[in-house]
C-alpha positions as CSV (number, residue, x, y, z in Angstrom):
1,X,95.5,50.9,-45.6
2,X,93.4,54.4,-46.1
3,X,96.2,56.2,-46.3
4,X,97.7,53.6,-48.7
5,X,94.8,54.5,-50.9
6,X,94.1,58.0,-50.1
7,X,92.5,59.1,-47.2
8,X,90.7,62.3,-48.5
9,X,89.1,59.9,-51.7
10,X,85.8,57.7,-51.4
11,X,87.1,55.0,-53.9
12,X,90.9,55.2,-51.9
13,X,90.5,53.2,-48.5
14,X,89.1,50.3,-50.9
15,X,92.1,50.8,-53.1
16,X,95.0,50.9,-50.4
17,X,93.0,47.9,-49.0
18,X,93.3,45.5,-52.2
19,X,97.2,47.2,-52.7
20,X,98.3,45.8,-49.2
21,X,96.5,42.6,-49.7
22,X,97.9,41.8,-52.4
23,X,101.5,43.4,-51.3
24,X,101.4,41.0,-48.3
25,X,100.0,37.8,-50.4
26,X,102.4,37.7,-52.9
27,X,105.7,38.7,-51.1
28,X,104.6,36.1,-48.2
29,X,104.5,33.7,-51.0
30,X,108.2,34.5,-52.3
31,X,110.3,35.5,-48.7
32,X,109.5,35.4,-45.2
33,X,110.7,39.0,-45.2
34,X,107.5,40.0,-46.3
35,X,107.0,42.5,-43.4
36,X,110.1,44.3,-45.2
37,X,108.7,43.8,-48.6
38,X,105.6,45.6,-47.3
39,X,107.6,48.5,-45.2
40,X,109.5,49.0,-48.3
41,X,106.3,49.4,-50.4
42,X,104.9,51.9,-48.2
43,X,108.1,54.1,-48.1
44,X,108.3,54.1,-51.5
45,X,104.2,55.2,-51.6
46,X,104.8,57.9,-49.4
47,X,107.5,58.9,-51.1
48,X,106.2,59.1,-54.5
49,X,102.5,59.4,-53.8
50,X,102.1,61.5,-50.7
51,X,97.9,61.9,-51.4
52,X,97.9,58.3,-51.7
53,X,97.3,56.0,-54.9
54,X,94.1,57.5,-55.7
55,X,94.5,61.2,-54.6
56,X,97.7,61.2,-56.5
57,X,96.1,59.7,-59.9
58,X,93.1,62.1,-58.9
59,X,95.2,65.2,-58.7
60,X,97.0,64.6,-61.4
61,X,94.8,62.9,-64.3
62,X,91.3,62.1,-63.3
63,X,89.8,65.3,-61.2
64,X,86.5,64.0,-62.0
65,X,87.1,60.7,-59.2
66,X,85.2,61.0,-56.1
């Protein structure tokens, strides 16, 4: 869940935290495939956000986040 967030950020872990929560709650709530909902999820973050949610929007836009 750090890593989700961005493990190199002070804000991220708490991020990636709330992400996979909610990731989990709602697609729990829809399929009983949510463990695939969630792998899918993460895939797609690494993918697309290598630094993590926050270290991403931190690289790119806010380089004044902690």
């Amino acid at each position: 869940m750090g890593a989700a967030g961005g493990a190199a950020t002070t804000l991220g872990p708490l991020l990636g935290t709330l992400f996979m929560f909610y990731i989990i709650d709602y697609s729990s709530g829809y399929t009983a495939a949510y463990l695939l909902v969630v792998g899918v999820a993460l895939i797609l973050l690494v993918l697309f956000f290598p630094k993590g949610l926050l270290g991403s929007v931190r690289e790119r836009w806010l380089r004044w986040l902690p």
